[in-house]
PQR file with spaces between the fields and no chain letter, atoms N, CA, C, O and H, PARSE charges and radii, in Angstrom:
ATOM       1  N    UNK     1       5.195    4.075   27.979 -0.4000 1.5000
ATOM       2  CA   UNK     1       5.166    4.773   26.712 -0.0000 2.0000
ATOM       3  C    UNK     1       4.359    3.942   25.723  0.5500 1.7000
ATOM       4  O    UNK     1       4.504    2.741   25.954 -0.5500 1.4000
ATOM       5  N    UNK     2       3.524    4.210   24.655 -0.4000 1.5000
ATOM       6  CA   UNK     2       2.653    4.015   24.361 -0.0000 2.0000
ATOM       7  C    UNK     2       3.613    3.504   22.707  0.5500 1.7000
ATOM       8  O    UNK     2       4.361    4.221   22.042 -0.5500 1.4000
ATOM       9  H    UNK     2       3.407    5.185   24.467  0.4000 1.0000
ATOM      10  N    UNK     3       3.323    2.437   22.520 -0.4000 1.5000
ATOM      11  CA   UNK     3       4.188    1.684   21.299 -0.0000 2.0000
ATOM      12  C    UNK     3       2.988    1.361   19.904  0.5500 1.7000
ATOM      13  O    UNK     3       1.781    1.603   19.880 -0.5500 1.4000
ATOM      14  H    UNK     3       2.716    1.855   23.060  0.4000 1.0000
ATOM      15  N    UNK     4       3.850    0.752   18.857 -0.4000 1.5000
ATOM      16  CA   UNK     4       2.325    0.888   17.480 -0.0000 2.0000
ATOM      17  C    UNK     4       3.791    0.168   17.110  0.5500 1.7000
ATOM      18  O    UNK     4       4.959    0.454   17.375 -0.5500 1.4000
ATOM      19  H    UNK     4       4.831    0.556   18.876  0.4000 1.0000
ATOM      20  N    UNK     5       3.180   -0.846   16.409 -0.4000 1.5000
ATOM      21  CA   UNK     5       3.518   -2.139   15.578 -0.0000 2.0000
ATOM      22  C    UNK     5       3.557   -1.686   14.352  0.5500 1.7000
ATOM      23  O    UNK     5       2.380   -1.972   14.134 -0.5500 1.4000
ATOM      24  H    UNK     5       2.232   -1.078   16.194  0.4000 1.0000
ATOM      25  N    UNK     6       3.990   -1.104   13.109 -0.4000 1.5000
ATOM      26  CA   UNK     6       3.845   -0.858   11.491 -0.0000 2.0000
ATOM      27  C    UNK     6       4.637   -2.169   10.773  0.5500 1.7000
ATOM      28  O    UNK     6       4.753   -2.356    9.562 -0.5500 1.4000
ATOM      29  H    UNK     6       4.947   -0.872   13.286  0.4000 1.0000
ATOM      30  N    UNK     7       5.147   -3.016   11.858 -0.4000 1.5000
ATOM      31  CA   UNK     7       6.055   -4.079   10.820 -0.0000 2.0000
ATOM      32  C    UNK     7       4.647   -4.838    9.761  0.5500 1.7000
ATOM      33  O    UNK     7       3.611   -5.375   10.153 -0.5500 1.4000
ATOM      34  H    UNK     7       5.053   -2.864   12.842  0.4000 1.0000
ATOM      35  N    UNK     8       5.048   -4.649    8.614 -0.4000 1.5000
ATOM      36  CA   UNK     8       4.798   -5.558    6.957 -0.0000 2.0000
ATOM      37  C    UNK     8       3.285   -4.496    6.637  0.5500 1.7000
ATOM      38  O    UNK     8       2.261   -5.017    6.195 -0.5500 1.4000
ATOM      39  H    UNK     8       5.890   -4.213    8.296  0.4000 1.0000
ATOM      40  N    UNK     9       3.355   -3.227    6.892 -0.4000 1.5000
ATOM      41  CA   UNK     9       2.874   -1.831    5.916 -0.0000 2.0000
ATOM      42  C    UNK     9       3.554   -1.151    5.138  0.5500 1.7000
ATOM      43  O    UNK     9       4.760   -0.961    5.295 -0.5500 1.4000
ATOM      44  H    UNK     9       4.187   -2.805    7.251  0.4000 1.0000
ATOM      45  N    UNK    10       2.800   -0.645    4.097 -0.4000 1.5000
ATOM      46  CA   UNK    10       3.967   -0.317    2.722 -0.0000 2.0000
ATOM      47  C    UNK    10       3.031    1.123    3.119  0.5500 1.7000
ATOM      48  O    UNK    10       1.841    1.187    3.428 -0.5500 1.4000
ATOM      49  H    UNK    10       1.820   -0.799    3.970  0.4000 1.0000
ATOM      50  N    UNK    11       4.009    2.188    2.988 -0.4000 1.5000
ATOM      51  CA   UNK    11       3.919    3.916    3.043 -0.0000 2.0000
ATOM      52  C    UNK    11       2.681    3.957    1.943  0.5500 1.7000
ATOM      53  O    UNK    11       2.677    3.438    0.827 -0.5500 1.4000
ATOM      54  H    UNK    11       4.976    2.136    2.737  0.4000 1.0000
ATOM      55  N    UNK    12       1.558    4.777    2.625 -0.4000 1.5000
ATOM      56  CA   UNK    12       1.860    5.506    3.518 -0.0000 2.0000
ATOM      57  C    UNK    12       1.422    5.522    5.141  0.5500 1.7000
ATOM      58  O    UNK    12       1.491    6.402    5.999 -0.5500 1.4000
ATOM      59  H    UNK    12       1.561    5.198    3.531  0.4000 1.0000
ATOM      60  N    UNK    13       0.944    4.145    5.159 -0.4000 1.5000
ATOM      61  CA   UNK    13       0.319    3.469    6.288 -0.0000 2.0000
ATOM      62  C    UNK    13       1.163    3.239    7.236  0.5500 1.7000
ATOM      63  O    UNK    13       0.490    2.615    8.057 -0.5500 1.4000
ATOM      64  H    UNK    13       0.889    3.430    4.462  0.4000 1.0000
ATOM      65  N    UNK    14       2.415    3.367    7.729 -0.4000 1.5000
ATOM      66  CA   UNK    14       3.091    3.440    9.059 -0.0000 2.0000
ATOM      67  C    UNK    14       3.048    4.689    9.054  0.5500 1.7000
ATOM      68  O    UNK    14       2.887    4.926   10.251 -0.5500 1.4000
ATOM      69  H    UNK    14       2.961    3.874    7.062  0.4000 1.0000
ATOM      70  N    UNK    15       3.084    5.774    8.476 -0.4000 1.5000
ATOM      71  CA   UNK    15       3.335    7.772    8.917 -0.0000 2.0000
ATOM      72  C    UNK    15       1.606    7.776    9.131  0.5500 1.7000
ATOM      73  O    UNK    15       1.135    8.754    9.712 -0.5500 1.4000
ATOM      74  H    UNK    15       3.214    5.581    7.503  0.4000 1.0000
ATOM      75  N    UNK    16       1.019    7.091    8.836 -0.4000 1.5000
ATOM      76  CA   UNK    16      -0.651    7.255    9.146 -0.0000 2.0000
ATOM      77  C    UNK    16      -0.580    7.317   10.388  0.5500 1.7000
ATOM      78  O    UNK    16      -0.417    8.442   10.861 -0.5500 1.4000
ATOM      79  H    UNK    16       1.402    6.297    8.364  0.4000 1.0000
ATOM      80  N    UNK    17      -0.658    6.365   11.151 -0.4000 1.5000
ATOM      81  CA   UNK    17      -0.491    5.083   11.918 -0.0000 2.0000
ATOM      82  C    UNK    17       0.343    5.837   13.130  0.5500 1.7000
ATOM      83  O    UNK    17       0.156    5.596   14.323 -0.5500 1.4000
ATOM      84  H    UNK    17      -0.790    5.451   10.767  0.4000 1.0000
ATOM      85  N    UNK    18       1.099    6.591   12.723 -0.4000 1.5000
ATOM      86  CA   UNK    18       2.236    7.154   13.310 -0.0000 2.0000
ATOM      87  C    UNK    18       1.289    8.714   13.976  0.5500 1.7000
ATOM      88  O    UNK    18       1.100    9.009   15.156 -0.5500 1.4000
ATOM      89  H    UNK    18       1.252    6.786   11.754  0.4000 1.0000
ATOM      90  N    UNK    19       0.820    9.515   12.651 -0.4000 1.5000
ATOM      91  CA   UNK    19       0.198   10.579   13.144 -0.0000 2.0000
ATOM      92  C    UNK    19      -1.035   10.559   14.136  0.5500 1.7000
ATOM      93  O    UNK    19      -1.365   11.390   14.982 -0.5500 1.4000
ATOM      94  H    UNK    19       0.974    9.276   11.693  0.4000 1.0000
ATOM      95  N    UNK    20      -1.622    9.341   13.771 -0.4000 1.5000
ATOM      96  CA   UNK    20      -2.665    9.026   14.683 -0.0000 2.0000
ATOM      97  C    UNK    20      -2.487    9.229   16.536  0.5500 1.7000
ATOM      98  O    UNK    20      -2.878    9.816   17.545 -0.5500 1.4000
ATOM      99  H    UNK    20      -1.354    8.666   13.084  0.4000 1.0000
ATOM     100  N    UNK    21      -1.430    8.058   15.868 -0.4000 1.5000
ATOM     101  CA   UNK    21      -1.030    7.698   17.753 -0.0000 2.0000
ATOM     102  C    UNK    21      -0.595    8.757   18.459  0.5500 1.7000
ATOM     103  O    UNK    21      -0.880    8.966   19.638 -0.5500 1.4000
ATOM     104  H    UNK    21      -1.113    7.581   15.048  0.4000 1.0000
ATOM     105  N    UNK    22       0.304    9.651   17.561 -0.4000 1.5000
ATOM     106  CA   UNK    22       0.814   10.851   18.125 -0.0000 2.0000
ATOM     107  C    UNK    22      -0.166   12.095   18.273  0.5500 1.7000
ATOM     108  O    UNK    22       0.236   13.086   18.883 -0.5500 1.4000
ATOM     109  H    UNK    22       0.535    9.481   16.603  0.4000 1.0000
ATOM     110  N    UNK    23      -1.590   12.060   17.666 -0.4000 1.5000
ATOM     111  CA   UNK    23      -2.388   12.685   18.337 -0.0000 2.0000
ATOM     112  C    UNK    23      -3.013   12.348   19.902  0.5500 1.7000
ATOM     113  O    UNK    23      -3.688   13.141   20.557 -0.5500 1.4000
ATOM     114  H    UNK    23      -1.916   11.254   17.171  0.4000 1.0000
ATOM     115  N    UNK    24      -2.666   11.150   20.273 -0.4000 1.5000
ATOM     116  CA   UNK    24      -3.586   10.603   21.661 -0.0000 2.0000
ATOM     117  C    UNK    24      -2.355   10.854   22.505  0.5500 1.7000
ATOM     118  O    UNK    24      -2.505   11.060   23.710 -0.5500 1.4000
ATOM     119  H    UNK    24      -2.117   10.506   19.741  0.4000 1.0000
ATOM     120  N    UNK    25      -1.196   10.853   21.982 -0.4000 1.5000
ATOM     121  CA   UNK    25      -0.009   10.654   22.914 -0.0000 2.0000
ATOM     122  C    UNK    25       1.416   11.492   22.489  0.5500 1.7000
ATOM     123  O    UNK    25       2.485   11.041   22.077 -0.5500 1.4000
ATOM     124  H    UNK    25      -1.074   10.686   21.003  0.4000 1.0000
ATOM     125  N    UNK    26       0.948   13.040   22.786 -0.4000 1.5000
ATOM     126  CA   UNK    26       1.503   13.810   22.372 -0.0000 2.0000
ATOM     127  C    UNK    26       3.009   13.453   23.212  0.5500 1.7000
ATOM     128  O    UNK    26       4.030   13.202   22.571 -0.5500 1.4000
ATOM     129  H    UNK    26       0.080   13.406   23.121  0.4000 1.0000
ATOM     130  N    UNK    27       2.994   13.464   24.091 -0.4000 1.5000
ATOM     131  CA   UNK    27       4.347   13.249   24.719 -0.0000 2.0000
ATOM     132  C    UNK    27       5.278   12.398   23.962  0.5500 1.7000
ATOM     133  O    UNK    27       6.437   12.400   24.377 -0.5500 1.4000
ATOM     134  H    UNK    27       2.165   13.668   24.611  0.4000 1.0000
ATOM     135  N    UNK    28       5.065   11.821   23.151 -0.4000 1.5000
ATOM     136  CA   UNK    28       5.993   10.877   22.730 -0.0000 2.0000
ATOM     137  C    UNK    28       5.740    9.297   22.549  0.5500 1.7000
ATOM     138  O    UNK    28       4.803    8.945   23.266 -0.5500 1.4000
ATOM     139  H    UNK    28       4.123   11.819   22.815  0.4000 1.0000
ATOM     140  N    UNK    29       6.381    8.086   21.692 -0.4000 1.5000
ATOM     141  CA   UNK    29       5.869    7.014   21.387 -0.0000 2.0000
ATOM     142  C    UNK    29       7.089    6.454   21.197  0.5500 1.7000
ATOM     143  O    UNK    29       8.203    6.978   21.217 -0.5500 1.4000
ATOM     144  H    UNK    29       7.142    8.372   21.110  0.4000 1.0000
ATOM     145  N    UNK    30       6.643    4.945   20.945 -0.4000 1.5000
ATOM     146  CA   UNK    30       8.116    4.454   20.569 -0.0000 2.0000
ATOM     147  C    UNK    30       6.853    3.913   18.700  0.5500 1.7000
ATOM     148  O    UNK    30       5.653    3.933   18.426 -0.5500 1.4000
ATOM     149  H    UNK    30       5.738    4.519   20.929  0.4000 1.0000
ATOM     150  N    UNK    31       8.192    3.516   17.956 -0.4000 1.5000
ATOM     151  CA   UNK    31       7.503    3.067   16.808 -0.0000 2.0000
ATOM     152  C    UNK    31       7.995    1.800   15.976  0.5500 1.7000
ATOM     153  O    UNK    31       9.065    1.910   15.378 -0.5500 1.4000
ATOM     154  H    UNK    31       9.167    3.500   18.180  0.4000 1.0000
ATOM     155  N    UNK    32       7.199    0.461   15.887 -0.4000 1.5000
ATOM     156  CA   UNK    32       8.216   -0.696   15.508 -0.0000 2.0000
ATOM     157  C    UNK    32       7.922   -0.625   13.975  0.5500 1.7000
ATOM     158  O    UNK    32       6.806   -0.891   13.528 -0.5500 1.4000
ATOM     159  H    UNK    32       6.329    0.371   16.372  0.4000 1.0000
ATOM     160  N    UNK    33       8.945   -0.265   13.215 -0.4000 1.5000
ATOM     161  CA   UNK    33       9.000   -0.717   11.651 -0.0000 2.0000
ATOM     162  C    UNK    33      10.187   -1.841   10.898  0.5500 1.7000
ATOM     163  O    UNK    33      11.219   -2.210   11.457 -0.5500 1.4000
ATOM     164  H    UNK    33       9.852   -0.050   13.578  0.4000 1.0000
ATOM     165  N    UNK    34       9.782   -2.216    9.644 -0.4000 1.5000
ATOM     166  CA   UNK    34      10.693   -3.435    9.473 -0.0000 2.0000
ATOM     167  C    UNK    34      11.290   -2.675    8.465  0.5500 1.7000
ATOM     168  O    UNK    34      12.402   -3.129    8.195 -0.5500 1.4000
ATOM     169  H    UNK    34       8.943   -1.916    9.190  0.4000 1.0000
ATOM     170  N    UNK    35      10.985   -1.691    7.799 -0.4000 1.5000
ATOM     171  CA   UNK    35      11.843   -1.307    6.317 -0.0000 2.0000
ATOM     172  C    UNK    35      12.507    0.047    6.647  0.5500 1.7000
ATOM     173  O    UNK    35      11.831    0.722    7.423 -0.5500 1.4000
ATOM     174  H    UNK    35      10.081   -1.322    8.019  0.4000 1.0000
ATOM     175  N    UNK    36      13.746    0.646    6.219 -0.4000 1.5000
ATOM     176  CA   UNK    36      14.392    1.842    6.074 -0.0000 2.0000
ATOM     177  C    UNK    36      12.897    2.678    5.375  0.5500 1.7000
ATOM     178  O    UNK    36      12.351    3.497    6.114 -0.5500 1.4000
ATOM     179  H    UNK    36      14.295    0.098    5.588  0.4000 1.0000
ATOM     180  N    UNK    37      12.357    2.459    4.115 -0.4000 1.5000
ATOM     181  CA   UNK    37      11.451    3.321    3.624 -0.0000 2.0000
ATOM     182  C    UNK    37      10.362    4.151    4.934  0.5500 1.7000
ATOM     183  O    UNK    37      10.297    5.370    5.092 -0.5500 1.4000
ATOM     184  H    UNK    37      12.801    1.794    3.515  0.4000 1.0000
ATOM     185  N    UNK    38       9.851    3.452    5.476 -0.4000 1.5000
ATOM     186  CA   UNK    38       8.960    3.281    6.536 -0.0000 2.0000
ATOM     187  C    UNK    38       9.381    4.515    7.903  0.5500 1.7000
ATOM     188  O    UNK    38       8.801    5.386    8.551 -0.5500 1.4000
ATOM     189  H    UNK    38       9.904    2.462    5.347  0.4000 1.0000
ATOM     190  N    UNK    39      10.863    3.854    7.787 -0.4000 1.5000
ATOM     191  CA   UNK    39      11.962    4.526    9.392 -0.0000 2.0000
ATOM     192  C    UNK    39      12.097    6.019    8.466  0.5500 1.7000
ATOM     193  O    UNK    39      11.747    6.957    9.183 -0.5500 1.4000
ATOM     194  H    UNK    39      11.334    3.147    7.260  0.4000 1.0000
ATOM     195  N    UNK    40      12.504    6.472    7.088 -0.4000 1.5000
ATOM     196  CA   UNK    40      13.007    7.424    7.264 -0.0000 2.0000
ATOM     197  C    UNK    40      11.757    8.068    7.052  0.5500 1.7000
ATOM     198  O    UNK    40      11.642    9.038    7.800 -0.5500 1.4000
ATOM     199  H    UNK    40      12.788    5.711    6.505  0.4000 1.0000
ATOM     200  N    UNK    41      10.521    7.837    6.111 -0.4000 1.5000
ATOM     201  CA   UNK    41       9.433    8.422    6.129 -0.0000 2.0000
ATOM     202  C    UNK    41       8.483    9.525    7.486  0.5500 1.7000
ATOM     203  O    UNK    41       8.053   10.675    7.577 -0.5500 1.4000
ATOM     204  H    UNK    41      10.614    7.049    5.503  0.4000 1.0000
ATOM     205  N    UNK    42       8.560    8.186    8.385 -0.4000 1.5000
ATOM     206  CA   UNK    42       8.020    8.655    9.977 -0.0000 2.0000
ATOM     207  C    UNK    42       9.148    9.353   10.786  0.5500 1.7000
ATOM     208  O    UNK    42       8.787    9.754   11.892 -0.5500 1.4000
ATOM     209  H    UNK    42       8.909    7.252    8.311  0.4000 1.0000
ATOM     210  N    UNK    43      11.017    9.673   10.302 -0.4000 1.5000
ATOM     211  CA   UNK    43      11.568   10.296   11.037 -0.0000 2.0000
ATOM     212  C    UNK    43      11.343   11.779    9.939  0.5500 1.7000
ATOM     213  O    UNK    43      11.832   12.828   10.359 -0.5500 1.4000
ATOM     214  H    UNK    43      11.310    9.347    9.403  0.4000 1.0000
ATOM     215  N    UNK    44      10.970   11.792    9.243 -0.4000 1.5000
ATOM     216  CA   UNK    44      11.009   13.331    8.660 -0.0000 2.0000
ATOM     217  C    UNK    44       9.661   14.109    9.034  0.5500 1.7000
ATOM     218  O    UNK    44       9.572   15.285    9.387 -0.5500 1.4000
ATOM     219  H    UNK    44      10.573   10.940    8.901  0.4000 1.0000
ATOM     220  N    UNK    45       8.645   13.187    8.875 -0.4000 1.5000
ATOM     221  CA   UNK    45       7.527   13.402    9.156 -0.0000 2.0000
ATOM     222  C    UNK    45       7.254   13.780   11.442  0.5500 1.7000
ATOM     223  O    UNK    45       6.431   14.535   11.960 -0.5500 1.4000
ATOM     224  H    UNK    45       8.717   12.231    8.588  0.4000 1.0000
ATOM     225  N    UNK    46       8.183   12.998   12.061 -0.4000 1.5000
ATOM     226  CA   UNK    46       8.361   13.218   13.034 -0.0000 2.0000
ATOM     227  C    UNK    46       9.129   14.641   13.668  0.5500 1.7000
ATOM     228  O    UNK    46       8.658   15.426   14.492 -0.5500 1.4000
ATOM     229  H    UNK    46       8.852   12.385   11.640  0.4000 1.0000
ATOM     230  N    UNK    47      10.280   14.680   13.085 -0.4000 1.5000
ATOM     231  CA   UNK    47      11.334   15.702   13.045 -0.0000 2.0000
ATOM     232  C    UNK    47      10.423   16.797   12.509  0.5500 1.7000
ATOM     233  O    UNK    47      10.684   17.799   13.175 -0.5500 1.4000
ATOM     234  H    UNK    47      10.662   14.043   12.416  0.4000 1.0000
ATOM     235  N    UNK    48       9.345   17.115   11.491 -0.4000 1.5000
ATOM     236  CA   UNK    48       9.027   18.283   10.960 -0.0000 2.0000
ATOM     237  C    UNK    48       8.425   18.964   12.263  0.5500 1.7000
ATOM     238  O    UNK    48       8.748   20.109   12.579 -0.5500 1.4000
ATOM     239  H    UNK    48       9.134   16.301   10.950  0.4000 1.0000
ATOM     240  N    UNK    49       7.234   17.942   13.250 -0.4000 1.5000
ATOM     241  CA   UNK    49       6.925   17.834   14.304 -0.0000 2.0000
ATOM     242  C    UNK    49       7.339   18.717   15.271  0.5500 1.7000
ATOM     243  O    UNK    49       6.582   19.434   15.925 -0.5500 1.4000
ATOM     244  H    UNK    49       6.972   17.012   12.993  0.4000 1.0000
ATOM     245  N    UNK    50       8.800   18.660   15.390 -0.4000 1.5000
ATOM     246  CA   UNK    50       9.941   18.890   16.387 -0.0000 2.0000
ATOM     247  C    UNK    50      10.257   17.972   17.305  0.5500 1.7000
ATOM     248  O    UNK    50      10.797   18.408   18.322 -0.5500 1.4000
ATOM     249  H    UNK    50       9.415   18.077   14.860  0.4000 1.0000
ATOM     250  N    UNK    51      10.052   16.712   17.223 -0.4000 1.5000
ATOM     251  CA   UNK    51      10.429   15.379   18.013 -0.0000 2.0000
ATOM     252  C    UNK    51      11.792   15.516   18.502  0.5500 1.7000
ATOM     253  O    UNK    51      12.385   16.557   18.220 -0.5500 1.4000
ATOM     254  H    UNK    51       9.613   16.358   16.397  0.4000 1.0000
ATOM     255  N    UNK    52      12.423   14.558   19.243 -0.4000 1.5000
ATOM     256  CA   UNK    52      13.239   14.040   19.372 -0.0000 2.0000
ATOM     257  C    UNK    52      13.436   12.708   19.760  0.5500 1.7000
ATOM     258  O    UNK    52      13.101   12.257   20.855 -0.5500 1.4000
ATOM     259  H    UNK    52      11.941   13.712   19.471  0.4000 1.0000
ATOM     260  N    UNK    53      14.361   11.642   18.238 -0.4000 1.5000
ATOM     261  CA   UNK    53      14.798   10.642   18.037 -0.0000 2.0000
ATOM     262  C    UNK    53      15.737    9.951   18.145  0.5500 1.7000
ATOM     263  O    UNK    53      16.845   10.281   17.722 -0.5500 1.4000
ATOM     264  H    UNK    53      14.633   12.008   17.348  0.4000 1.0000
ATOM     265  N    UNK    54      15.444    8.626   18.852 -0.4000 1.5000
ATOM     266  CA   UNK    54      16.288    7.580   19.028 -0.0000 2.0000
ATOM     267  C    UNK    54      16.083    6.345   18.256  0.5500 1.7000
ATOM     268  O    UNK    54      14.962    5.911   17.992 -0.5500 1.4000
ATOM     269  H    UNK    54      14.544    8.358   19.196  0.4000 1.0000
ATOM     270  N    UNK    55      17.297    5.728   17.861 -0.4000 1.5000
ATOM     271  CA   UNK    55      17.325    4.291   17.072 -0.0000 2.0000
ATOM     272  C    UNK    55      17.446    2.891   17.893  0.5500 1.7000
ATOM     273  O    UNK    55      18.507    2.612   18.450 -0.5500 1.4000
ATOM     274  H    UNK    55      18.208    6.081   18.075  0.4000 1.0000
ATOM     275  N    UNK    56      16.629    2.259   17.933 -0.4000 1.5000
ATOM     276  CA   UNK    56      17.442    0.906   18.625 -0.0000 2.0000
ATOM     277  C    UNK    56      17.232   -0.116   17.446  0.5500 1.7000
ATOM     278  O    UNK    56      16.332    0.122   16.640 -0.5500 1.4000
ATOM     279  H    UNK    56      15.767    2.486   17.481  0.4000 1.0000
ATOM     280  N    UNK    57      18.009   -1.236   17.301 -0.4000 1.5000
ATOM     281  CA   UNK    57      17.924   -2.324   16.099 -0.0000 2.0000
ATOM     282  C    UNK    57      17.310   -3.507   17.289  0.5500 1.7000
ATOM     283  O    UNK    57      17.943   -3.686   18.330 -0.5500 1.4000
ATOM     284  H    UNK    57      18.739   -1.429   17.956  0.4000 1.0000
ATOM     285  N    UNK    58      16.251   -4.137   17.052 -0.4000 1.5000
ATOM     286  CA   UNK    58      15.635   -5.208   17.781 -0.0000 2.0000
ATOM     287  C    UNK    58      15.404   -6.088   16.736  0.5500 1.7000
ATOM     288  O    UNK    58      14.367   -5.955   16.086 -0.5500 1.4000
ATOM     289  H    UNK    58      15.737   -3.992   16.206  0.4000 1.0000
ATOM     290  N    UNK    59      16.620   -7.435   16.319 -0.4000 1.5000
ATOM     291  CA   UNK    59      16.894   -7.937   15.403 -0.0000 2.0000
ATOM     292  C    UNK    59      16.855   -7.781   14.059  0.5500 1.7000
ATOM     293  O    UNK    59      17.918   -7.795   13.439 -0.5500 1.4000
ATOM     294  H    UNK    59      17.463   -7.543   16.847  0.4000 1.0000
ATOM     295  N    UNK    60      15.646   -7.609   13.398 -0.4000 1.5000
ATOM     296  CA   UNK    60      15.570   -7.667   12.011 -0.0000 2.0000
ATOM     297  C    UNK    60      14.464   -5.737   12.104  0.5500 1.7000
ATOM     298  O    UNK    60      14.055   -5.069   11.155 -0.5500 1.4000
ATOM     299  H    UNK    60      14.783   -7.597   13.902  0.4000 1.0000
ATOM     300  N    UNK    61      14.356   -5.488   13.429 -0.4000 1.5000
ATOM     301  CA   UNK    61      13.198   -5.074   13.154 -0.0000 2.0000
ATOM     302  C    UNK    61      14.442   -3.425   13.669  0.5500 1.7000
ATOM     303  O    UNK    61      15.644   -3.512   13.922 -0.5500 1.4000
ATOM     304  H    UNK    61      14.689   -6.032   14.200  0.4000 1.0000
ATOM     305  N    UNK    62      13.731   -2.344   13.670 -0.4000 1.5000
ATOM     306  CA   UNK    62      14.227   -0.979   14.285 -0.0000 2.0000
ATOM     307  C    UNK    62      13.091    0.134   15.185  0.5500 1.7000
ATOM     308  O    UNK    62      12.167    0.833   14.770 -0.5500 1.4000
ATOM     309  H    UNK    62      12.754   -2.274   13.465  0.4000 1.0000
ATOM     310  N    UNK    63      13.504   -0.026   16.212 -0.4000 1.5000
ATOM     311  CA   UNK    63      12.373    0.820   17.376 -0.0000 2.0000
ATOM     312  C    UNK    63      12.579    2.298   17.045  0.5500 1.7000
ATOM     313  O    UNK    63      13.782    2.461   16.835 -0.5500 1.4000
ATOM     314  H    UNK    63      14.255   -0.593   16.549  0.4000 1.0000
ATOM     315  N    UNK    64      12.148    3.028   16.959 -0.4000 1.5000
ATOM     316  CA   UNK    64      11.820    4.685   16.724 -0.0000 2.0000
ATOM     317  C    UNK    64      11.302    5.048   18.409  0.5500 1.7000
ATOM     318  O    UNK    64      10.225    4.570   18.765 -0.5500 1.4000
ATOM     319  H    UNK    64      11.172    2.896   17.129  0.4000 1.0000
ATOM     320  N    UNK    65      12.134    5.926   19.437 -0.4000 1.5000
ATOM     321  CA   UNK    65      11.547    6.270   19.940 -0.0000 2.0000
ATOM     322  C    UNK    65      11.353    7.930   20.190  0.5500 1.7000
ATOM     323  O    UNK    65      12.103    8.754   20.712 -0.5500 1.4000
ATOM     324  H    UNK    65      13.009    6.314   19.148  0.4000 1.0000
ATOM     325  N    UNK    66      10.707    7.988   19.899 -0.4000 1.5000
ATOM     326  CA   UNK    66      10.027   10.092   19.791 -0.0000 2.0000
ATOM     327  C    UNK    66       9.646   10.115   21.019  0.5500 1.7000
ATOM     328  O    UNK    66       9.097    9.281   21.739 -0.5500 1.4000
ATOM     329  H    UNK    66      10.097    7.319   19.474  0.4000 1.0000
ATOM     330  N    UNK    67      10.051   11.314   21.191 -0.4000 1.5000
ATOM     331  CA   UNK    67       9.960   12.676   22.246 -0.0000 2.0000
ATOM     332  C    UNK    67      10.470   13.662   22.308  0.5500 1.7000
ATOM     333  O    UNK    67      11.577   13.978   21.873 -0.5500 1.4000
ATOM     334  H    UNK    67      10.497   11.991   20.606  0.4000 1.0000
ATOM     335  N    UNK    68       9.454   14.479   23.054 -0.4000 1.5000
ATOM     336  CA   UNK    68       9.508   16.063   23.288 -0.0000 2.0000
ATOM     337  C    UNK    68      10.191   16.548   23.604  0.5500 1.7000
ATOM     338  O    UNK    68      10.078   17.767   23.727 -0.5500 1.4000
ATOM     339  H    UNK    68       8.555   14.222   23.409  0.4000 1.0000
């Protein structure tokens, strides 16, 4: 699965970042962000999509993984 780094981008550059990747890799992505602003931005923007989301906490940081 095809992953994208957004840790230390301030919005609206992780949902950029986010739409991009998810044009090459429609199936789904995982997504690493460091801030709540960032996580809920790319899950609304994901969800409008019709994604389906999972949370994992990887210390300080939170994995987003989307799919279809």
């Amino acid at each position: 699965m095809e992953k994208i780094d957004t840790r230390g981008m301030s919005c609206p550059q992780p949902v950029l970042m986010t739409k991009n990747a998810i044009e090459e890799h429609p199936e789904g992505l995982d997504i690493l962000v460091d801030n709540n602003t960032a996580k809920n931005n790319i899950t609304r923007f994901l969800k409008n999509l019709g994604y389906n989301l999972e949370y994992k906490q990887e210390s300080k940081d939170i994995l987003i993984e989307a799919r279809k």
